[in-house]
N, C-alpha and C positions, 0 to 999 in steps of 0.2 A: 735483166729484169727479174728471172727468177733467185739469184743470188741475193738483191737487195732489197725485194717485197716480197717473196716469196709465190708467186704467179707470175705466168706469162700472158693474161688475157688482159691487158692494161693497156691504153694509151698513154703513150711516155710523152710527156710534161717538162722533166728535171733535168735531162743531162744536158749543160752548157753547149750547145752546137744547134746550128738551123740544120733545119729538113729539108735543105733547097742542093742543089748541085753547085758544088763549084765554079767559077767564072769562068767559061768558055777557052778564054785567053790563057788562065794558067796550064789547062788544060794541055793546050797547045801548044803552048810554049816548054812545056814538060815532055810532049812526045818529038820535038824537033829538035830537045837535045838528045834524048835515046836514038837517033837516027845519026846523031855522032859518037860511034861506038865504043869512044875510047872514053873508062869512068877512071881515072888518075888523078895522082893528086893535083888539086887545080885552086890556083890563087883566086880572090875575090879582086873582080876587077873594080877601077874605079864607079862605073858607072851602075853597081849593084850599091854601093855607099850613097851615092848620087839620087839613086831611086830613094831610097831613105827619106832623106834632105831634103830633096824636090818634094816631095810627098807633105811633109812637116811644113814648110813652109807653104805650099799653095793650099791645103788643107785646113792648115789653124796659126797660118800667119805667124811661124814658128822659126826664126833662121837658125841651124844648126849647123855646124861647119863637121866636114867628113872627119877629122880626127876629134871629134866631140864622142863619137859614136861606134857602138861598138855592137857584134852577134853576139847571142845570147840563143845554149842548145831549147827554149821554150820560157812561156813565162814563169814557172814552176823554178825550175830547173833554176831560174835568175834571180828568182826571191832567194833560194837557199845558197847560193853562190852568195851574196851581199852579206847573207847572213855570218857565212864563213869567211870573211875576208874583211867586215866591221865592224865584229863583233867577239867576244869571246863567249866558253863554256859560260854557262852560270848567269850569264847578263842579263838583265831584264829588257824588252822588245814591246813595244805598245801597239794595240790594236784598238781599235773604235765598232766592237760589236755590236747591233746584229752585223755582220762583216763575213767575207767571203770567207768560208771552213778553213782553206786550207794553208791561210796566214797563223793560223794557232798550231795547226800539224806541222807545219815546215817549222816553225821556231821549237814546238816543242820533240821534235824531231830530229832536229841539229842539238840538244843539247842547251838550249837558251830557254827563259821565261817567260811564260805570258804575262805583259801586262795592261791590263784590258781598264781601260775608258771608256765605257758604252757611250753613241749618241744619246741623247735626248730626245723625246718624242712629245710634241707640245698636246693639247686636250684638240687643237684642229690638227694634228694629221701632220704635222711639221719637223721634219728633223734637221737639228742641227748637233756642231758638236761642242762639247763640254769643257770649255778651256779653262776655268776654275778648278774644274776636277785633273785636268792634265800638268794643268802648273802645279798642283799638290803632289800629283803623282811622280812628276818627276823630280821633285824638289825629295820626297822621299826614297824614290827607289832608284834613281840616277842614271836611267838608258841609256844602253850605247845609241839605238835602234828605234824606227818609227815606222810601222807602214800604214801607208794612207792610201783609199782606194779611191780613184778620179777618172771617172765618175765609178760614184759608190756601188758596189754590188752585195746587198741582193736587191736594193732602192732602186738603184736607177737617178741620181741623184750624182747632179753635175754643180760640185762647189761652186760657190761663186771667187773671184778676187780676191775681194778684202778676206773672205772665210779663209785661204788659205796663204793669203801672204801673213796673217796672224800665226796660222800655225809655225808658218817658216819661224816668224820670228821666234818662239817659242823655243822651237829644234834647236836654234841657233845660240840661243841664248844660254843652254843646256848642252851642249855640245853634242844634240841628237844628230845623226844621220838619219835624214828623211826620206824613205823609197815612197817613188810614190809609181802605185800599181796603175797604168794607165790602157789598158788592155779593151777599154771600150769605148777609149777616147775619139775613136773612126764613126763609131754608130749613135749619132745624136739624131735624136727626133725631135721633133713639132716645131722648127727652125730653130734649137737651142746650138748655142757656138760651145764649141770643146775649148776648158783653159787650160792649157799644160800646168802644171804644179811650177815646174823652174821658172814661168818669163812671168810669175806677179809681182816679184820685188829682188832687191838685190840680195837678204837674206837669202829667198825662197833657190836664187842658182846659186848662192854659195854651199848650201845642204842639200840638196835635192841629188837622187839619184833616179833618171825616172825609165820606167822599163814599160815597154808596148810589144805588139804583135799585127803583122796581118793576119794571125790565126781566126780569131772571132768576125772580124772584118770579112773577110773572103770564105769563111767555113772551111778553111784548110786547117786545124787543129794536128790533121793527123800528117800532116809536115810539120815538125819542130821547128820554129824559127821566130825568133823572137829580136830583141834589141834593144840596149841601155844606152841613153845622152847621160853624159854627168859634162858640166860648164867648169864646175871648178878645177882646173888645173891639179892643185893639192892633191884633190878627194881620185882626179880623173888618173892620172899618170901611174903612181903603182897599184891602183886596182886595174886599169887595161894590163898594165905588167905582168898582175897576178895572174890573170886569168890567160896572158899569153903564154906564161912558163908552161904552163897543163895541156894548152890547145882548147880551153874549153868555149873559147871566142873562134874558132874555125870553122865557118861555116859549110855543112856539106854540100853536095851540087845542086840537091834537089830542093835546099833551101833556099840556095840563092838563086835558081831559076825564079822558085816559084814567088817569090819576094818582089822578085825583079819585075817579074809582066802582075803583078796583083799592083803595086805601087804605080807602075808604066802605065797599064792598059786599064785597069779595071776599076775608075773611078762612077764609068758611066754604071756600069752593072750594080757596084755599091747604092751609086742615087736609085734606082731602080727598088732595090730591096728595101734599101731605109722609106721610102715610100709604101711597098706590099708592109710594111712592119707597123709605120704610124696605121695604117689603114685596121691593122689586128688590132691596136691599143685604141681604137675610139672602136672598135670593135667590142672589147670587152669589157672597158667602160658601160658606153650604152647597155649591154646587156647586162650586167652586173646591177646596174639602176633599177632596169624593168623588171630582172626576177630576183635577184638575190640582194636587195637594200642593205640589208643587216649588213652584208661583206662588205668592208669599204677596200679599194685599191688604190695604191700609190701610182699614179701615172709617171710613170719612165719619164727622164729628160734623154736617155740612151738604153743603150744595149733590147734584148729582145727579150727580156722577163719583165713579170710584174708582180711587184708584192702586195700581197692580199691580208688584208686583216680578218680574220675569224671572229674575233674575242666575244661580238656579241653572241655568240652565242654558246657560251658559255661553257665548250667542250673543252677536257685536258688536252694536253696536246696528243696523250695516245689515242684518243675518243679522235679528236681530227684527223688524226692521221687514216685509222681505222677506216674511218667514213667516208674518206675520201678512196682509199684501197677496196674497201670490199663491199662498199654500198653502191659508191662512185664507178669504180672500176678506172681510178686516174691514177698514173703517178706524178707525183710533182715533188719539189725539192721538201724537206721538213725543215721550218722555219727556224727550229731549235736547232737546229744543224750550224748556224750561224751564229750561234751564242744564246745563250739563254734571253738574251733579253728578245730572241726572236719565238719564244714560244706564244703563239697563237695565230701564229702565221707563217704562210705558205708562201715560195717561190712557183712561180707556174711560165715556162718557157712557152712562147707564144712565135717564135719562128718556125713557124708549120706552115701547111695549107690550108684555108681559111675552110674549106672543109671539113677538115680533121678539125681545127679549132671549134668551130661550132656543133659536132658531135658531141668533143670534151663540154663545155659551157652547156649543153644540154643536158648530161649526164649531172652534171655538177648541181644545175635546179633541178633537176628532178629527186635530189637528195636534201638538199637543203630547204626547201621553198616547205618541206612537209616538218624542220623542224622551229619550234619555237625558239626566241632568242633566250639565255639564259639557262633553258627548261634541263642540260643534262650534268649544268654546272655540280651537283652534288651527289652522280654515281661514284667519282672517280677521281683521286688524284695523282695516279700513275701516272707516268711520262711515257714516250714510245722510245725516244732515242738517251742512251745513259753515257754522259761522258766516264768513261772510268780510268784509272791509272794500277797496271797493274803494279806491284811491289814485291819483293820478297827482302827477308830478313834469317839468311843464311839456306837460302832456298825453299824458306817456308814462303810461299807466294799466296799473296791474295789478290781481290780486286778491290780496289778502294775507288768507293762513290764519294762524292762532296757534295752533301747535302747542308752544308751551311745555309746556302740562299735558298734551296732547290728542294722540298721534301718530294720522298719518295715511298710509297706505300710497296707494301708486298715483300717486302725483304726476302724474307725466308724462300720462297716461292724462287724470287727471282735470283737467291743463292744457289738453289737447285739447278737453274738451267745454265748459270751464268758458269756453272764449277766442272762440268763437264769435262774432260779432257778430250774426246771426239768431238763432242756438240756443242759445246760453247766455248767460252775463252781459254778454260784448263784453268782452276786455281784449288787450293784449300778450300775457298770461301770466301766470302765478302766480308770485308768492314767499312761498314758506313763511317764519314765521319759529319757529327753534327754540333750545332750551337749547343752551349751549356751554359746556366746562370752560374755554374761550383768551378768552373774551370777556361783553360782558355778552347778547349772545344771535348767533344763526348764522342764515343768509342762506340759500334755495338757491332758484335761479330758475330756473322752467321756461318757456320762449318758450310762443309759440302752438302751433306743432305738435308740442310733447312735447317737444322737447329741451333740456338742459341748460345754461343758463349760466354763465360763472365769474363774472362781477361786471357791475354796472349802477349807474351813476352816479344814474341819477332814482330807478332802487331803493331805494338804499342810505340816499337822506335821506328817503325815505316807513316806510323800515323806523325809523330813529332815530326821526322824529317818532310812529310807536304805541309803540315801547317808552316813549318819555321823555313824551308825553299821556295812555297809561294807565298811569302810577308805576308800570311792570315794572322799572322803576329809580328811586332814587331821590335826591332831595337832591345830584345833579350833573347838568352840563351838554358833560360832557367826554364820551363814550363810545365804546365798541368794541364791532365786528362783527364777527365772521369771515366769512368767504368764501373761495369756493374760489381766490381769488388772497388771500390770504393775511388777515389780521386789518388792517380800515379804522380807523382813529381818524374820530370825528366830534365836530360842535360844535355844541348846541344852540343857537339865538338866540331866546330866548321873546320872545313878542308881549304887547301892552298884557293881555290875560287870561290868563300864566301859561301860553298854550301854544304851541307850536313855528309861528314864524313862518315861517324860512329857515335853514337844515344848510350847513355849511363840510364838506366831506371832505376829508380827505390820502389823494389818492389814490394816493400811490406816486409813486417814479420813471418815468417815461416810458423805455422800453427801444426800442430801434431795434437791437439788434444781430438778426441775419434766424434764429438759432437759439432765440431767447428768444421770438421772437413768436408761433408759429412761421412763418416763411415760405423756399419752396426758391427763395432769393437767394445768388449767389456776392458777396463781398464783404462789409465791412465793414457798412456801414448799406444798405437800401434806398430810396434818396430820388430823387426825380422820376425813375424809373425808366420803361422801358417797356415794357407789357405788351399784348400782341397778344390782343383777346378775339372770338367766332366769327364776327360781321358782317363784321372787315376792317379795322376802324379799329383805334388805336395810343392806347393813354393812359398820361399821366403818373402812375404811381402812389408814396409814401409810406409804408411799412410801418414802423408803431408798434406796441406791444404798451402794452395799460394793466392788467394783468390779463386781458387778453382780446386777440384780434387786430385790428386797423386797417387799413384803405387811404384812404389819403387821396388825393382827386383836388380839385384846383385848377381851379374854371370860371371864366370871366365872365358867368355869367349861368347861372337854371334852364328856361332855356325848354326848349319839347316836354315828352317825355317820357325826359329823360336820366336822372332818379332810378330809376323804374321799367322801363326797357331795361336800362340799364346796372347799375343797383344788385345785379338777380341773375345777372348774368353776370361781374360780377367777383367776389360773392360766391361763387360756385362754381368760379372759376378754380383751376387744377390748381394756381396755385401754392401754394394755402393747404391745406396739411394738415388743418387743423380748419375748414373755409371762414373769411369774416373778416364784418367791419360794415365797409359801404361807405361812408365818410363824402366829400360832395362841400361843395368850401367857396368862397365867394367873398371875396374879402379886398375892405372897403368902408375902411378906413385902415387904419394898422398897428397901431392898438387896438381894432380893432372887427371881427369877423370875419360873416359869415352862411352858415347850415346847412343842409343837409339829409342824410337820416340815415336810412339801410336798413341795414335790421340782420339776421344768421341768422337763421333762423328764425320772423321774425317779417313782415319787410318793413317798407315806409317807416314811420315811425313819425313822431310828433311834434317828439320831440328824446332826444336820446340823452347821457349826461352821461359814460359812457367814450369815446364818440367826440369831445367837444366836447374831453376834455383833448388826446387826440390830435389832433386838426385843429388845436388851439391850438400843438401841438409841434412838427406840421411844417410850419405854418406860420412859426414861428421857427426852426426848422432850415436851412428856406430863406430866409429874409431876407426875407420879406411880413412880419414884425410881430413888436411888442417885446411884452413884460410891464407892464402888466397886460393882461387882453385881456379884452372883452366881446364874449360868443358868442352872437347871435342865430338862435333856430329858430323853427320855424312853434311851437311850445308856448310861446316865450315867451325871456327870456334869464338865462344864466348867466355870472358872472362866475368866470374863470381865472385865477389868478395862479401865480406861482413863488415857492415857500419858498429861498433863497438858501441857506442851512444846511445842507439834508438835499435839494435836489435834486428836493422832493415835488411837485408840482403840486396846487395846493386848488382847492377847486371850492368855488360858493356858488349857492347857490338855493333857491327854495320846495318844499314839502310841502304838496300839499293832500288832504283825506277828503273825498272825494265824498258816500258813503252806505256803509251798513253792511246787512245782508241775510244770509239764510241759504239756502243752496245744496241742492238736496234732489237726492242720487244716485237711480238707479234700477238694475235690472240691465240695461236697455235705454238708460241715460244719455237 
């Protein structure tokens, strides 16, 4: 709790697991095999497959034959196994957000694509999903990959039938493989019956891979053990295969123990709970009516959460979150956690003691009931939780936010905290990327200490490569940026899987006149100039402008500490109105240059790609080197050339995603 709200004086709400003790049975049947001392490698007998089957079938009317079925080390653990064994790097993978988080982490985590078809949410409270938008979607983006959550989490929301034998057909007709996450499919409430995804049509078992747990069912979580049916022979035969060469389908003892007596014995204790659960949910219903109206809740058809609608009251989602942490003193899941379209609403796990339950709901009105609906809609449009993608482009790392859909206030601020290399993610800085009317999206880059950039060369081909890897464009390779130096042309060059290997940019004319760049230089251009800085010593300096300001200084060598002496003493020199990026350069022939690279605001960096055009221009300005020119930095190298035509200097280099992660504000950051 202290790690992800920052206090430990909280009633916890959010983490996926009940507050009750496990079934007695497994309990027992867990300490009667540690009374047989011998823990060796030990076959799964039949009648742990058996418990499975049995279970399925008297359970949900399910017949599943023992080599239909296979272990699985947790559910987690079996999404990203499907994902590697159905799919390739680069794929695109569909999700139906608001949806469980970590359908977007495991896909975007293995190296595949999100691609997200949010449900629909009608004006009464109704969700269903989107199959005009998914037949577009995949008629465009062509998945290998589908996961469907049954019943849905964070809803609660137990498809019906016809809802998903549509989908199947769909999958099918596309040659999707459809997972379908059934991990709550044991805990239905208010007498609703659980459908399996495979038995609604013939489609639906031809694609369907479906994977469940007695984890959530029995509150065994922290026993791994999970299990995948797949019907279709094709789909079944070398994915058990695969997963036999590894052993990653070998179940260990304490899984099949405890599998075995929760399946065997513990059906009664299940009826028992799913009972104390409905009793919570007409629980918090009721209450939610009598004090908190404004909140509306989705009433669960399964599982032990309930989603809660906020919205009328008009807070951002960081103001909810907030108020619920430090007015409230609750934690509960954040709704934006689950995709965007879950902002303004909350997850609130209700397998407690009704107890503890009615502390939290008391806590809860005693915060809300005092505010008006709407009334704080207009302090605040910050968000608490920031999905971001970190980036680098030859080790200049940032963190890129996508504010396409999603504005974000406070940039500068939250570059501060977010650039940290102890205290927050460790980057340069951020770049937002947003809509633009001039281009196919807009640029704006905050260094490390808050301030603002007008352009960045490693930027600029990290920003191309998310728009043009997640289809924010589509069906070309040519594209446009804005930025505060004006609108970049760029050039995808996709790699062997269809996604962005190495970005070309036209980055403009190189300007050297001393009023453009800006610098207070008398004369015509400023080249090997010299500039008196406060130790005493005299340097030859080069003032370029690439969209941003330059100095280029010429060494023979980076011995000591000349980047870090010198790099912020010239960057602060009077003579740069807006200070400049220190680029110092050694010329190794007259095609091949080496770098290094202090830049405002940020300090020495890896490599810099508006300084490499500049250190490549005055070094042809001065006669050290012709066109083409290869630019060597400690991050790696870029190649420089000159457009002959228009005067433009291109740049070429990599784009690489590190990881992807979500950033959680606080009012304390």
């Amino acid at each position: 709790m202290d790690a992800k709200f920052g206090r430990h004086d909280l009633l916890p709400f959010w983490i996926a697991d009940m507050d009750f003790q496990a079934p007695p049975c497994i309990i027992n049947a867990l300490r009667h095999r540690l009374d047989h001392t011998v823990l060796g490698y030990t076959t799964p007998p039949v009648e742990f497959w058996e418990s499975i089957t049995g279970w399925l079938s008297h359970r949900h009317g399910w017949a599943v034959e023992n080599d239909q079925i296979t272990f699985m080390p947790g559910l987690k653990k079996a999404l990203s196994l499907c994902l590697n064994y159905f799919s390739r790097p680069g794929q695109g993978v569909v999700i139906q957000p608001p949806v469980y988080h970590s359908f977007r982490s495991v896909i975007e985590g293995n190296g595949r694509r999100v691609l997200a078809n949010p449900l629909l949410l009608s004006e009464s409270g109704r969700y269903e999903m989107d199959f005009k938008g998914l037949e577009r979607l995949m008629e465009a983006e062509h998945p290998a990959m589908m996961f469907v959550c049954n019943p849905h989490n964070p809803i609660g929301l137990q498809w019906d039938a016809g809802t998903l034998a549509c989908l199947a057909t769909i999958c099918r007709t596309h040659g999707v493989v459809l997972i379908s996450d059934e991990i709550y499919g044991d805990m239905m409430l208010g007498g609703c019956r659980h459908i399996p995804t495979a038995t609604v049509s013939d489609d639906a078992a031809a694609v369907t891979v479906t994977l469940g747990a007695p984890s959530k069912t029995f509150n065994i979580p922290g026993i791994a053990s999970a299990w995948a049916v797949v019907a279709n022979e094709r789909l079944r035969t070398p994915f058990f295969q695969w997963l036999s060469a590894s052993e990653f389908n070998t179940p260990p003892i304490a899984a099949m123990v405890a599998t075995r007596a929760a399946y065997e014995e513990g059906g009664d204790w299940l009826d028992h709970a799913l009972s104390y659960l409905q009793d919570n949910v007409s629980c918090v219903a009721d209450y939610f009516a009598a004090n908190i109206p404004e909140a509306v809740i989705q009433r669960p058809q399964a599982s032990f959460a309930v989603w809660i609608d906020f919205r009328r009251f008009g807070l951002s989602q960081q103001q909810l979150v907030r108020t619920l942490v430090e007015k409230a003193r609750l934690a509960l899941s954040d709704g934006s956690s689950f995709g965007a379209e879950g902002t303004g609403f909350m997850r609130m796990n209700i397998g407690v003691p009704r107890a503890m339950l009615a502390e939290g709901l008391d806590r809860m009105a005693s915060v809300f009931s005092k505010l008006e609906t709407g009334g704080c809609a207009t302090q605040s449009s910050a968000v608490a939780n920031i999905p971001f993608v970190k980036m680098s482009g030859l080790g200049n790392d940032f963190v890129y936010v996508d504010c396409m859909e999603r504005p974000i206030e406070g940039l500068p601020e939250l570059a501060r905290n977010i650039s940290g290399r102890h205290t927050g993610v460790g980057s340069d800085g951020i770049i937002a990327i947003l809509p633009s009317d001039k281009a196919d999206c807009r640029m704006r880059i905050f260094n490390a200490d808050g301030s603002e950039a007008q352009m960045c060369g490693n930027g600029i081909r990290c920003v191309a490569k998310y728009i043009f890897d997640n289809r924010i464009v589509k069906g070309k390779t040519h594209l446009t940026i804005e930025t505060l130096s004006g609108v970049k042309n760029v050039e995808i060059h996709p790699g062997l899987d269809g996604d962005t290997d190495t970005v070309t940019v036209d980055m403009g004319r190189p300007l050297m006149d001393p009023e453009s760049i800006p610098v207070l230089w008398q004369g015509k251009e400023m080249v090997e100039a010299t500039v008196h800085i406060d130790d005493g010593r005299q340097m030859k300096v080069t003032a370029v402008s690439m969209g941003n300001p330059h100095g280029v200084v010429f060494v023979d060598s980076f011995d000591g500490d000349i980047v870090s002496t010198l790099g912020p003493q010239l960057e602060n020199h009077s003579i740069w109105p807006e200070k400049a990026n220190i680029e110092f350069v050694r010329v190794d022939n007259p095609n091949s240059l080496s770098m290094r690279a202090w830049e405002r605001g940020a300090g020495e960096t890896m490599a810099c790609g508006t300084g490499a055009c500049a250190a490549a221009q005055a070094a042809v300005a001065t006669g050290r080197a012709r066109w083409p020119i290869t630019m060597r930095l400690i991050g790696g190298n870029l190649n420089i050339d000159l457009n002959p035509d228009t005067g433009h200097i291109l740049m070429t280099g990599p784009a690489v995603t590190i990881y992807s992660d979500t950033y959680y504000t606080s009012s304390k950051h």
